[in-house]
C-alpha positions as CSV (number, residue, x, y, z in Angstrom):
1,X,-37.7,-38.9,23.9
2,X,-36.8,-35.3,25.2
3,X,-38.0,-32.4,23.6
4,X,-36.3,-28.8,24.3
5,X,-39.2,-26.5,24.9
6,X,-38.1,-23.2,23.7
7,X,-39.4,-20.1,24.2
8,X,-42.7,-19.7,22.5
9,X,-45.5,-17.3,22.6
10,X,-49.1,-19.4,22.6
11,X,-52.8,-18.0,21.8
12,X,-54.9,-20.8,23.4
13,X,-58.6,-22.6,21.9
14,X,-60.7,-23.4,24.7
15,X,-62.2,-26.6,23.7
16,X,-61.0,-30.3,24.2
17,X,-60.2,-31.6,20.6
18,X,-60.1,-34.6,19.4
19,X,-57.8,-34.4,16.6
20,X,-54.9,-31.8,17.0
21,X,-53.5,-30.5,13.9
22,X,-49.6,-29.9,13.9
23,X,-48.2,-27.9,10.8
24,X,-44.3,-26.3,11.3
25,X,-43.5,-23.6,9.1
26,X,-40.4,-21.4,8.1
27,X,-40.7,-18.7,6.0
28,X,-43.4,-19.4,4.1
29,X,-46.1,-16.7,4.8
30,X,-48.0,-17.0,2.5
31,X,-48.4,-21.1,1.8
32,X,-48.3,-21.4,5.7
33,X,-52.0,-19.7,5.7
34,X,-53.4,-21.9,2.3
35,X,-52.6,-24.5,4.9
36,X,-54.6,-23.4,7.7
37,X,-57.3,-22.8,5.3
38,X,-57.2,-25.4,4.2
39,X,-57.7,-26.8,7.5
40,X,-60.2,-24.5,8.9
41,X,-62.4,-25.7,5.9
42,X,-62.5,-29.5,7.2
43,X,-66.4,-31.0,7.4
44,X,-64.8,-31.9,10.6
45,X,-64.7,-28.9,12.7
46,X,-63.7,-29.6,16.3
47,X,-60.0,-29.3,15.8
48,X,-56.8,-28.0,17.9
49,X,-54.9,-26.3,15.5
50,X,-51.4,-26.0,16.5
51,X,-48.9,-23.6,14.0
52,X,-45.7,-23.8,15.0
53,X,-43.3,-21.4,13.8
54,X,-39.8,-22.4,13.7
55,X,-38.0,-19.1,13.6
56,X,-39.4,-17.1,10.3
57,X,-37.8,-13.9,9.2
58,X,-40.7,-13.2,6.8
59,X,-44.2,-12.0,8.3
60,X,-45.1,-15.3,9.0
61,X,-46.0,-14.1,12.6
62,X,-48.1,-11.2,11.8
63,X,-50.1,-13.3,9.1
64,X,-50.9,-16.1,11.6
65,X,-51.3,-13.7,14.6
66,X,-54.2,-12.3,12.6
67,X,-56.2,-15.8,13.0
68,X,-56.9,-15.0,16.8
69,X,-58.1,-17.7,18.7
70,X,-59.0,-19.5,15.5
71,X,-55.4,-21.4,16.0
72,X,-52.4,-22.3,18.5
73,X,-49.3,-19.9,17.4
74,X,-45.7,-21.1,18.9
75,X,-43.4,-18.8,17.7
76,X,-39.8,-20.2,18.3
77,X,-36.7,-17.5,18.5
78,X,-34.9,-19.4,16.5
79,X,-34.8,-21.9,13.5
80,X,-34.2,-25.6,15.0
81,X,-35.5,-28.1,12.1
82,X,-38.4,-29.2,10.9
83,X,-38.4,-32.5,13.6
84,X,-38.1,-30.5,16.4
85,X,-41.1,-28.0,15.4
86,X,-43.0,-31.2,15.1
87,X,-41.9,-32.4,18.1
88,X,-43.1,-29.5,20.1
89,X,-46.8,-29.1,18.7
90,X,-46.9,-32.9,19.9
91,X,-46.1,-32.5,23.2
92,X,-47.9,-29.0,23.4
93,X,-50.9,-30.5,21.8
94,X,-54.0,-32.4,23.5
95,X,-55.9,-34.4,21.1
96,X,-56.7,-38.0,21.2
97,X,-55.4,-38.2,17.7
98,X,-52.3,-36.5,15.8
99,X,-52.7,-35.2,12.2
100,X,-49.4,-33.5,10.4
101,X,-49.3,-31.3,7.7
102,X,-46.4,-29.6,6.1
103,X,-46.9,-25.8,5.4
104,X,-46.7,-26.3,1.6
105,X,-49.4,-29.1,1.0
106,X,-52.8,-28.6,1.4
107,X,-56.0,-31.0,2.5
108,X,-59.1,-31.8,1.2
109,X,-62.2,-31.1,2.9
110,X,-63.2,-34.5,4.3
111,X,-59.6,-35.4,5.0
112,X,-60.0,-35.6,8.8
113,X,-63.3,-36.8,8.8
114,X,-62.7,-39.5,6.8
115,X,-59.9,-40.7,8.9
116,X,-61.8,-40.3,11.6
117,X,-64.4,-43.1,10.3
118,X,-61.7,-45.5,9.4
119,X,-60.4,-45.5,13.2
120,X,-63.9,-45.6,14.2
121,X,-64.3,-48.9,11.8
122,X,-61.1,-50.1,13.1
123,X,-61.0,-49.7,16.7
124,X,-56.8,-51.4,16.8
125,X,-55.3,-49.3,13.9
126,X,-52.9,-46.7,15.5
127,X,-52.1,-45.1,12.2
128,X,-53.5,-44.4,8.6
129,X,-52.5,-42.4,5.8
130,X,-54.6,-41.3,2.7
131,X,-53.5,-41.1,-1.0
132,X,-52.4,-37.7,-2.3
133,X,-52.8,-35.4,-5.5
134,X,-49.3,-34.2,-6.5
135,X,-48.4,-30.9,-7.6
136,X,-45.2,-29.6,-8.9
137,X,-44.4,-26.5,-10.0
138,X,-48.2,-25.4,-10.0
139,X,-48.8,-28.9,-12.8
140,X,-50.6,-32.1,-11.7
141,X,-48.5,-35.1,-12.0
142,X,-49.1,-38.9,-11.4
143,X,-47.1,-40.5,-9.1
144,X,-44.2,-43.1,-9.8
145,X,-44.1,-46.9,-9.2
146,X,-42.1,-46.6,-6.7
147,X,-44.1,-44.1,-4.6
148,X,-47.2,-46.3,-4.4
149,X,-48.5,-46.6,-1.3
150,X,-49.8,-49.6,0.5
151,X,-51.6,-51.0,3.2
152,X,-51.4,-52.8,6.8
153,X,-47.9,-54.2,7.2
154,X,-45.7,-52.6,4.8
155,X,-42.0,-53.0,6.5
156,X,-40.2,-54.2,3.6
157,X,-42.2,-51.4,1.3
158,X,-40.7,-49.0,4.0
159,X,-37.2,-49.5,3.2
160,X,-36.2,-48.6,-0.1
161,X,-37.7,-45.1,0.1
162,X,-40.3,-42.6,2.0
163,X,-43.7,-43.9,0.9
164,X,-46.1,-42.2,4.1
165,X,-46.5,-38.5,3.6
166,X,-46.6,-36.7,6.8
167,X,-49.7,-34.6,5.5
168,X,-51.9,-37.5,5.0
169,X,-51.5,-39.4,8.3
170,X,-53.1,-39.8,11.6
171,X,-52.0,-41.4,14.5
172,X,-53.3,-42.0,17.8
173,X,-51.0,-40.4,20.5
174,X,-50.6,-43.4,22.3
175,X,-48.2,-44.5,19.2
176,X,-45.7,-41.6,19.8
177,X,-45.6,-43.0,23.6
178,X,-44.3,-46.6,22.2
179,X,-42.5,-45.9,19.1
180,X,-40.6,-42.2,20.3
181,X,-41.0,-38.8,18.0
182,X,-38.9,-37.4,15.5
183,X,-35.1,-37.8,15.5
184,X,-34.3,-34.4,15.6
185,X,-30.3,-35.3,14.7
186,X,-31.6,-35.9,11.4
187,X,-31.8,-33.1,8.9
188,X,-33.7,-34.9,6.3
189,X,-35.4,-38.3,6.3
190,X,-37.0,-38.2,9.7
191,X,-40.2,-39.3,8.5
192,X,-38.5,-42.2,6.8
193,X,-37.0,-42.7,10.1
194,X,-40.2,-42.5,12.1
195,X,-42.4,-44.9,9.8
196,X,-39.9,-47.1,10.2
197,X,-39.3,-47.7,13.9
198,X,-43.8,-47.7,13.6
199,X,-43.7,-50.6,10.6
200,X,-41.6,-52.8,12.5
201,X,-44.8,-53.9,14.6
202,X,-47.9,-51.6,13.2
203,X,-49.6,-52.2,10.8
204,X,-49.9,-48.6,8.3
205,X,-53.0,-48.5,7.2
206,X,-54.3,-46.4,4.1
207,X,-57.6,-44.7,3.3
208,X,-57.2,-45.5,-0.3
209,X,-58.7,-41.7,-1.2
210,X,-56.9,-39.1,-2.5
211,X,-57.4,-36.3,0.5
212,X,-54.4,-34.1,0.2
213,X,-52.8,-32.2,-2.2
214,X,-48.9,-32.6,-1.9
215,X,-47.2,-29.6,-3.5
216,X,-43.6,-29.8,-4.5
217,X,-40.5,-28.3,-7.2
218,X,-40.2,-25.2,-4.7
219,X,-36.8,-23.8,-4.0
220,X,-37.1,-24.1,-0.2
221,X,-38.0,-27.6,-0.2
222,X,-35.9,-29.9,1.8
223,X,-36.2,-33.0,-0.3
224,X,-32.8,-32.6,-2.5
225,X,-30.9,-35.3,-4.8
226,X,-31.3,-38.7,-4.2
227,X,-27.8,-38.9,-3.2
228,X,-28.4,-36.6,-0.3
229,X,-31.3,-38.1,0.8
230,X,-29.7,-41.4,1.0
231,X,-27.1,-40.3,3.3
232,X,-29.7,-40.2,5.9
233,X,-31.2,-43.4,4.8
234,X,-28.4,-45.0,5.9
235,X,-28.1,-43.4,9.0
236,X,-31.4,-44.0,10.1
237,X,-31.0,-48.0,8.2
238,X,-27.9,-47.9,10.7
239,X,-29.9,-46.9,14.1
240,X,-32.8,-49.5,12.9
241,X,-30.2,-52.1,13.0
242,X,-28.9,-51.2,16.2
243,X,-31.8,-50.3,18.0
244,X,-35.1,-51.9,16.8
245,X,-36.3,-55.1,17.9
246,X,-36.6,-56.7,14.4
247,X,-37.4,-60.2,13.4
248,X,-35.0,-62.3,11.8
249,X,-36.9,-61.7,8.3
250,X,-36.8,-57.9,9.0
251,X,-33.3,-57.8,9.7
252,X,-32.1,-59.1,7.3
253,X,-34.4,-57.3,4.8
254,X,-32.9,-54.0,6.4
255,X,-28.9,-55.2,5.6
256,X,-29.6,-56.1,2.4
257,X,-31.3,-52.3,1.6
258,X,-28.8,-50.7,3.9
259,X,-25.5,-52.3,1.5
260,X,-27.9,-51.8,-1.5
261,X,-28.3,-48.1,-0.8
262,X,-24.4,-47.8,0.7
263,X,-23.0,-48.9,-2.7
264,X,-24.9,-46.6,-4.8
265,X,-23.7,-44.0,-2.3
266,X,-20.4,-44.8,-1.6
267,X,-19.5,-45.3,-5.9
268,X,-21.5,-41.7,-6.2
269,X,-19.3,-40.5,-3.4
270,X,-15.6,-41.3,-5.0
271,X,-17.3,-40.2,-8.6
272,X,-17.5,-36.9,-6.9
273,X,-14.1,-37.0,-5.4
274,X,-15.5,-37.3,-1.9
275,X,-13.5,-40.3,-1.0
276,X,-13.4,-39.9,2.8
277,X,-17.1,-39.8,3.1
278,X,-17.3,-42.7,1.4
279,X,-14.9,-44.4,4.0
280,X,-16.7,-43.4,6.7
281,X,-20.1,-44.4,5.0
282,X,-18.5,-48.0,4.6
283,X,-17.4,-48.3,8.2
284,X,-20.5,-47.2,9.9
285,X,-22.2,-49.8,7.9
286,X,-19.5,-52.0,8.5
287,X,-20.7,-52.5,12.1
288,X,-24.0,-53.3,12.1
289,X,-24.2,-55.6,9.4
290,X,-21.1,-57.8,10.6
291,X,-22.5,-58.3,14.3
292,X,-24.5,-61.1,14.8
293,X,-27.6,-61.6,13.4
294,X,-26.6,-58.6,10.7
């Protein structure tokens, strides 16, 4: 997948990581750098730490400049979305393994090191994830049902909603090279979107260890109404259909969420009086789940 490099201004680490640490950031100064603490404080301490800021008008830059040598700064000119920020640390980046974290969550000292030892124990995962402490609006909360997270090949637990947090994975590069990077078309959902093109043949493992702290109910938070979020769902239900190699079993497990999740939509679309978006909602889902084998 092509990546437009834009301009960027880069202080360089002079080792050869193993693990390089991507986090994006837009205009959050000041949770941007309990981030990189949070990551400088790792028991494991030979990382590339790539911050890549995607266009901030606060004093993001001056606040990260200030870490020196300590950390990779890309500073894009302007805003492009939170996929292509990504995007860029990964193909900027060196390490052997890739480790995300949003600018608002946080990780847990032995985070990295303990993924570290499951790949070491597991020699053919590509991925893992660890479980997560939630925080909204400063509170701890537990976790629906629904979020749960699972373990090895979780396809069908993919579908229904977002249950890999972009903070607590690692993934081998080699990965991105098979499965593509972020679809950068998408404004939201684009990890849903990732995971699943990965679950359709990896296995997803987790360290079943609560490693990161997930921090949410913040104005600036991309994640919206479910309604909103489903929109992309589809879209990205849509692509799976037309581009993944699925198995028969997979395929049709993805029509029956994709008409599952277009119903809800479409019915909360006319409720709203947004009739046409509902029409074209209905005919994009139209063709892929009346070819053959949909």
């Amino acid at each position: 997948m092509a990546v437009a490099m834009p301009p960027a201004s880069i202080n360089h680490m002079s080792d050869n990581p193993l693990v390089s640490v991507i986090i994006p950031t837009f205009n959050r100064s000041s949770m941007v750098v309990e981030a990189v603490e949070s990551v400088l404080a790792q028991t494991y301490p030979e990382l590339e730490i790539m911050v890549i800021d995607d266009g901030s008008t606060d004093d993001t830059r001056e606040r990260l400049l200030a870490y020196g040598p300590q950390i990779i700064f890309i500073s894009n000119s302007k805003n492009q979305g939170v996929s292509a920020a990504r995007n860029l640390g990964i193909c900027q980046s060196r390490g052997s393994y890739v480790a995300l974290l949003d600018s608002d969550d946080l990780w847990l000292p032995e985070k990295v090191e303990r993924q570290l030892d499951f790949f070491l124990k597991h020699p053919n995962a590509l991925i893992c994830q660890t479980e997560e402490i939630w925080i909204r609006r400063g509170k701890r909360v537990n976790p629906r049902q629904k979020h749960r997270k699972y373990s090895g090949y979780i396809f069908p637990q993919c579908l229904p909603l977002c249950i890999v947090s972009p903070s607590a994975v690692m993934i081998k590069r080699e990965l991105f090279e098979q499965v593509g990077l972020f679809d950068e078309q998408l404004p939201a959902c684009e990890d849903y979107d990732l995971w699943l093109r990965i679950a359709t043949h990896e296995p997803i493992f987790l360290v079943d260890e609560p490693l990161i702290t997930k921090r949410g109910g913040h104005e600036d938070q991309l994640s919206r109404t479910v309604l909103f979020l489903d929109r992309y769902r589809i879209q990205s239900l849509c692509k799976l259909l037309r581009e993944a190699e699925l198995s028969p079993v997979q395929r049709q497990q993805t029509v029956d969420e994709l008409k599952k999740k277009a119903r809800i939509f479409c019915n909360g679309c006319r409720k709203r009086g947004k009739s046409a978006e509902a029409e074209q909602v209905e005919r994009m889902v139209a063709v892929v789940t009346e070819r053959p084998g949909g």
